[in-house]
N, C-alpha and C positions, 0 to 999 in steps of 0.2 A: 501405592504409586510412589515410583522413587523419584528425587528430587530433581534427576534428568530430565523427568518429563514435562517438567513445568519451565524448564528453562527456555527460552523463548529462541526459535532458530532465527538466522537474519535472512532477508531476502534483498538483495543490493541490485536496486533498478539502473538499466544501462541512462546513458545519456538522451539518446531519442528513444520516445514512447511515442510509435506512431502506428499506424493503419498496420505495418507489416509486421509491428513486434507484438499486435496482443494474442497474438498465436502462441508466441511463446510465453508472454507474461503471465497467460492462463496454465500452460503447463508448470512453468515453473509454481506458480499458486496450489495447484493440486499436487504437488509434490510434497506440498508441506501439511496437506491435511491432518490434523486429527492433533495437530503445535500447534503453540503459541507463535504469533510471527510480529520480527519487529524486522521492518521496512525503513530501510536507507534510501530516499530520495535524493541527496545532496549532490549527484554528479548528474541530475536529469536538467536538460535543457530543454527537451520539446517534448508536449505531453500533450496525447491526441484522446480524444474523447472517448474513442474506442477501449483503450488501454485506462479511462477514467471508468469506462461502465464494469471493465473486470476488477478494479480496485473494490469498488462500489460496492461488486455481487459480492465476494471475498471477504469485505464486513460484513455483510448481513450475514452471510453462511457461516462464519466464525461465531458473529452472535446468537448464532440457534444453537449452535455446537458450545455454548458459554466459553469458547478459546478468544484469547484477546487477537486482536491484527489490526496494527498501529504503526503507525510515521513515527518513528523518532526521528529522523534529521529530516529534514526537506530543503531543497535546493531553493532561491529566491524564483526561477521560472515555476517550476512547482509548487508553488505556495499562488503563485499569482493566477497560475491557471484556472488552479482550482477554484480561485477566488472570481474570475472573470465569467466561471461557466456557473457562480452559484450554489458550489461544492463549500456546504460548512459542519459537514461530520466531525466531529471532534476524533475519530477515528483516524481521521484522515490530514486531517489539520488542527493539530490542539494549537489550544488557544495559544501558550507561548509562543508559536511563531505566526500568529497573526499579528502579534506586538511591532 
């Protein structure tokens, strides 16, 4: 395996994650199977549960598949959503930006 393949693709969430976009949040997700994915939250304002359950599935299925798929940035709405609905995967919210 050459060292392309470990390098992590990004996947840059729009602003609103809501009811209409996990249609696309999922295709974009299956787009990147079989990489590494590192997820930029930092421009998300509204983040709906819907679009919470495909983050969700996207770890677990990355974890069977042992490919990492991880928040590096996350937005203060983002971070707090998550926090409100319960959401504490380290996946999804490491712990530096729960600080």
């Amino acid at each position: 395996m050459s060292s392309n393949d470990t390098t992590p693709k990004i996947l840059k969430l729009p602003e609103v994650l809501d009811l209409n976009a996990a249609g696309r949040l999922h295709e974009q997700v299956l787009a990147h199977r079989g990489s590494n994915i590192d997820v930029d939250a930092s421009e998300v304002d509204r983040l709906g549960a819907q679009c919470v359950q495909v983050l969700l599935s996207a770890v677990q299925s990355w974890r069977a598949e042992r490919q990492d798929f991880k928040v590096v940035q996350a937005s203060e709405a983002f971070v707090k959503t998550l926090q409100l609905l319960g959401i504490s995967d380290e996946s999804l919210l490491p712990q530096e930006m729960l600080k």
